[in-house]
BAMIKOL-258809 format. One record per residue (C-alpha): x, y, z; residue number from 1. Coordinates in nm, 3 decimals. Example, Ala and Ser with C-alpha at 12.3 -4.5 7.8 and 13.67 -1.06 7.14 Angstrom:
[atom [1.230 -0.450 0.780] 1]
[atom [1.367 -0.106 0.714] 2]
# end
This chain:
[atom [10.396 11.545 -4.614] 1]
[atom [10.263 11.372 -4.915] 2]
[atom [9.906 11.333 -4.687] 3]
[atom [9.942 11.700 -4.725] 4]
[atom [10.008 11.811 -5.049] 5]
[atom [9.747 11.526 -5.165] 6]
[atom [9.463 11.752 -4.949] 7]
[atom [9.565 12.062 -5.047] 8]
[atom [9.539 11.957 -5.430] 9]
[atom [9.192 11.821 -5.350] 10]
[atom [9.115 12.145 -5.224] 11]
[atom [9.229 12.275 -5.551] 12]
[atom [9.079 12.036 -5.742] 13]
[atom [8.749 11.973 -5.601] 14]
[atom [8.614 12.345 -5.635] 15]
[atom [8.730 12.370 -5.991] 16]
[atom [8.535 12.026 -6.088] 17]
[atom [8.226 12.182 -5.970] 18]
[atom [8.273 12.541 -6.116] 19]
[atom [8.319 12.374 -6.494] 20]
[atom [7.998 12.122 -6.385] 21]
[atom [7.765 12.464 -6.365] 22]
[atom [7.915 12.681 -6.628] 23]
[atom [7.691 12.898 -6.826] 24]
[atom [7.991 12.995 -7.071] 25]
[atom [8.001 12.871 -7.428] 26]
[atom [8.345 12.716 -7.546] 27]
[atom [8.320 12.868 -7.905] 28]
[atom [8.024 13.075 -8.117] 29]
[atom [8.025 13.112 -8.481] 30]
[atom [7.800 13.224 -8.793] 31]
[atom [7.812 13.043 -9.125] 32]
[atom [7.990 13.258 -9.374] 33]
[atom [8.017 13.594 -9.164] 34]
[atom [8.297 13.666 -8.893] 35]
[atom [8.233 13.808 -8.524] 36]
[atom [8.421 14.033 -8.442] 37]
[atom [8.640 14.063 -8.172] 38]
[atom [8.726 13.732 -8.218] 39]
[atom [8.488 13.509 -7.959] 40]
[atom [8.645 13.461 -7.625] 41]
[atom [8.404 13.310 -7.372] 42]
[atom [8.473 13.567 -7.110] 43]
[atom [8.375 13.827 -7.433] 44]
[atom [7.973 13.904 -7.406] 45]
[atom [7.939 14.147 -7.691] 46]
[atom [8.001 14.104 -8.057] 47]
[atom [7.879 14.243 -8.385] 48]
[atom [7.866 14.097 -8.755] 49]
[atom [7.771 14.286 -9.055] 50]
[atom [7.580 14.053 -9.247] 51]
[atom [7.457 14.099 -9.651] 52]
[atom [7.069 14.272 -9.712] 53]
[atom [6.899 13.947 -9.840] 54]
[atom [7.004 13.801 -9.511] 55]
[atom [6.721 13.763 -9.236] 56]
[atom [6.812 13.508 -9.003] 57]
[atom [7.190 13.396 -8.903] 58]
[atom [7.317 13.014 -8.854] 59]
[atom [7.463 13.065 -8.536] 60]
[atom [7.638 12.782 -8.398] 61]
[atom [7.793 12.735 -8.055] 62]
[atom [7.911 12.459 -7.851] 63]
[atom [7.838 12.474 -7.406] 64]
[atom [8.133 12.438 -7.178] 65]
[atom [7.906 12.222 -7.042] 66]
[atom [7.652 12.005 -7.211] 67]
[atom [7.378 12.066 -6.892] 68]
[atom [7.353 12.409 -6.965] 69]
[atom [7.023 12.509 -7.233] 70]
[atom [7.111 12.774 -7.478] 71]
[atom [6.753 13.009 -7.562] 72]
[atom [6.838 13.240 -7.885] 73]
[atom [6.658 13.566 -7.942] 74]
[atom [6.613 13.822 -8.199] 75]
[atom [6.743 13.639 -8.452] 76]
[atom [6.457 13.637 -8.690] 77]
[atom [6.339 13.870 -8.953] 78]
[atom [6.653 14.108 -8.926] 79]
[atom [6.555 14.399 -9.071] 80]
[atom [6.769 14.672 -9.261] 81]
[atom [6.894 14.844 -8.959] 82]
[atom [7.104 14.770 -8.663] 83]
[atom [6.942 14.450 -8.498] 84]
[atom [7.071 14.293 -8.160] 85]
[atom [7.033 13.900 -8.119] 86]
[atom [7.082 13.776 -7.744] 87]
[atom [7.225 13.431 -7.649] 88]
[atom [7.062 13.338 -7.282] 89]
[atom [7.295 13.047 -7.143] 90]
[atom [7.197 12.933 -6.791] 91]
[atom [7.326 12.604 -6.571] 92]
[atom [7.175 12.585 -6.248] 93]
[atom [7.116 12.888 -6.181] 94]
[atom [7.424 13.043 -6.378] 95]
[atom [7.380 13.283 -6.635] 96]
[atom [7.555 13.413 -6.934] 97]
[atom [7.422 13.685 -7.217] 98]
[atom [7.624 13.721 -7.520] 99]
[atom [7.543 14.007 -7.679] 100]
[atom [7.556 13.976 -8.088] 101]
[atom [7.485 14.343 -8.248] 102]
[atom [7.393 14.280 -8.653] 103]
[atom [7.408 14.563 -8.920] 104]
[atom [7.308 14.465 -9.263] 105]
[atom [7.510 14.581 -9.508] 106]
[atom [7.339 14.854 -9.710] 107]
[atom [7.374 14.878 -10.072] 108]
[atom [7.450 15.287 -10.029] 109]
[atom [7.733 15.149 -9.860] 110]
[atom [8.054 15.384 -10.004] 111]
[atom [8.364 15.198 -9.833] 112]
[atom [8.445 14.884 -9.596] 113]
[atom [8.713 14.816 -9.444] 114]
[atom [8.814 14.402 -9.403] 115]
[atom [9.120 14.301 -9.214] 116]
[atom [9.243 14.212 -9.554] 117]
[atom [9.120 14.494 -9.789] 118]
[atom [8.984 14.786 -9.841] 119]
[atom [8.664 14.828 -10.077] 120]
[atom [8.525 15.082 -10.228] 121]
[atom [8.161 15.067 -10.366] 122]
[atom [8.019 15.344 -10.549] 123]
[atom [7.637 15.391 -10.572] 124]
[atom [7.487 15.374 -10.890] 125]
[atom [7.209 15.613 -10.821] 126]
[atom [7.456 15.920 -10.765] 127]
[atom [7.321 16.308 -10.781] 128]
[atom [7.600 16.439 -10.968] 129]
[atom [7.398 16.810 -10.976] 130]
[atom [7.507 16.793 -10.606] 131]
[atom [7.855 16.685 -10.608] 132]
[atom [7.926 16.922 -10.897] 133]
[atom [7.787 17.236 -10.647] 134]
[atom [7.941 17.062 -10.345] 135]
[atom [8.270 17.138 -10.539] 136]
[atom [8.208 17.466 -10.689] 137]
[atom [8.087 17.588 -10.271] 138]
[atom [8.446 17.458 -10.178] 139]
[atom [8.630 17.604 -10.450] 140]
[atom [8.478 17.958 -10.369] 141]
[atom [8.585 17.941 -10.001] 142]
[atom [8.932 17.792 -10.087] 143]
[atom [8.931 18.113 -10.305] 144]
[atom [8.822 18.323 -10.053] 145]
[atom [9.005 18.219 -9.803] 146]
[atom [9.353 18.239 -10.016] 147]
[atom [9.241 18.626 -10.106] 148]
[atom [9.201 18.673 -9.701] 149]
[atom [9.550 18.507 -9.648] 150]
[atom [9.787 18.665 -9.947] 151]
[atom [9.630 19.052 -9.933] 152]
[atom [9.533 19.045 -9.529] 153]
[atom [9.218 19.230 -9.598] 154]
# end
């Protein structure tokens, strides 16, 4: 009996040994002073950061689930002011893995963000207050309209 529980964990055993020898996963991935979100998972491919304007490379750092495995970054320099997408290229023997990191700078026109722990609100300096001031006036004239439609039905 103990002859064959002892194979049947080698079975076990053995296979998983030389699945984690050939991985092509990375155990964590990180960028100084910005946060990935979701949260990295290795099974995870895709992730985006929103990173600040002066920004134009990242300081990604990552550690293999196995040291064997070569790591080839791209995209990840001279980020420019729009959406940018910088690929991670793990292989192993064969074994591949492509984490996916989307990057949007943030723009100074930016209004509101929303953090997990508050909620900001940025106001642009350069503001066309001739617009907003007719942008109200057009919505106060339908309002009215639309309460003269509703209280005489005509």
């Amino acid at each position: 009996m103990k002859k064959i529980i002892l194979f049947l964990l080698l079975l076990i055993i053995f296979p998983l040994n030389v699945l984690a020898d050939n991985s092509a996963y990375l155990t964590s991935l990180s960028i100084d002073g910005y946060n990935l979100t979701p949260e990295f998972n290795k099974y995870n491919n895709v992730y985006s950061v929103f990173i600040n304007e002066e920004d134009n490379t990242l300081n990604i750092n990552y550690t293999l689930e196995d040291n064997n495995a070569s790591v080839e970054i791209i995209g990840n320099d001279r980020l420019n002011a729009e959406e940018n997408i910088v690929n991670l290229n793990v292989t192993n023997n064969g074994n591949t893995q492509n984490y996916v990191i989307y990057v949007t700078k943030n723009n100074s026109n930016t209004v509101a963000s929303l953090d997990e722990k508050k909620l900001e609100l940025n106001i642009p300096k350069k503001v066309n207050m001739k617009l907003i001031v007719i942008g109200l006036v057009i919505v106060w004239v339908a309002l009215a309209y639309i309460f003269k439609k509703i209280i005489f039905f005509k």
